[in-house]
C-alpha positions, 0 to 999 in steps of 0.5 A, a space after each residue: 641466449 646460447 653463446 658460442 666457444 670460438 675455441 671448443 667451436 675452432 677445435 672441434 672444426 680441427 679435430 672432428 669426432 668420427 661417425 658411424 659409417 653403419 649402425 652398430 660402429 659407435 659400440 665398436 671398440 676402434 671407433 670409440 678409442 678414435 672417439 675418445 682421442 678425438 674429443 681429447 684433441 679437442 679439449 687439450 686444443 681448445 684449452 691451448 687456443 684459450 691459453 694463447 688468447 689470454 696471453 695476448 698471442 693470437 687470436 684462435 681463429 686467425 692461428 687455426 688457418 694461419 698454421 692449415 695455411 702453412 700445412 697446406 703449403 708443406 703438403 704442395 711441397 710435398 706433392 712436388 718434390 714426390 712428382 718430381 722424383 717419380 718423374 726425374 729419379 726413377 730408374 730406369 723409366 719415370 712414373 707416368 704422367 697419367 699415374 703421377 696425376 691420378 695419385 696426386 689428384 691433378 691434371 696430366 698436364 699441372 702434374 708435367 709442370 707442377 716441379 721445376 729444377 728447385 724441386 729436383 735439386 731439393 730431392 736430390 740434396 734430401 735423398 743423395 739421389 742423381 737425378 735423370 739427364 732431362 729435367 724440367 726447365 726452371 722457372 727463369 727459363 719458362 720466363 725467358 721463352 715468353 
């Protein structure tokens, strides 16, 4: 029987290796360095989940989606705050909705309410920037109004 290695099977889900987009790509110098930093991510990775699991720290699977689980958040973070400055802090007029949305691969209309006043007063304490006299309502208030 063929047993999988949950921790060269985690990383390697992690850190794919690249494929060729056209024949010929795998002879490529670029594609085989990406190759080659790939399969190593793989192998330092798998060797670390290995390490982790025989400590007792955690299980490798459970840690793999808890640590995209939190890069996930970070990069919605992110897009917020983004949104927020091209729409609050851009001088003298804001980012349109429609180009905000296109780039951030949302709706217009989750791009008009995807930040409220905690996002614009994070970006203007990260960039010492004044924020526009309109802002977006708080969340309180959203609340409020219902």
């Amino acid at each position: 029987m063929n047993r999988r290695d949950i921790f060269e099977d985690v990383a390697a889900i992690l850190h794919p290796l690249p494929r060729p987009t056209r024949p010929g790509d795998e002879h490529d110098d670029g594609f085989q360095a990406a190759a080659a930093e790939a399969f190593d991510a793989q192998r330092q990775t798998a060797e670390n989940l290995r390490l982790s699991w025989e400590h007792g720290d955690q299980d490798p699977l459970i840690g793999a989606l808890n640590t995209a689980r939190r890069a996930k958040e970070q990069a919605e973070e992110q897009i917020r705050q983004l949104v927020a400055y091209g729409r609050e802090f851009v001088q003298p007029r804001p980012y349109t909705l429609g180009d905000l949305a296109n780039a951030a691969g949302m709706s217009i209309s989750g791009t008009r309410t995807v930040y409220d006043h905690q996002d614009v007063d994070a970006v203007a304490e990260t960039t010492g920037a004044k924020p526009r006299e309109w802002r977006a309502p708080a969340v309180a208030d959203d609340r409020a109004v219902k």
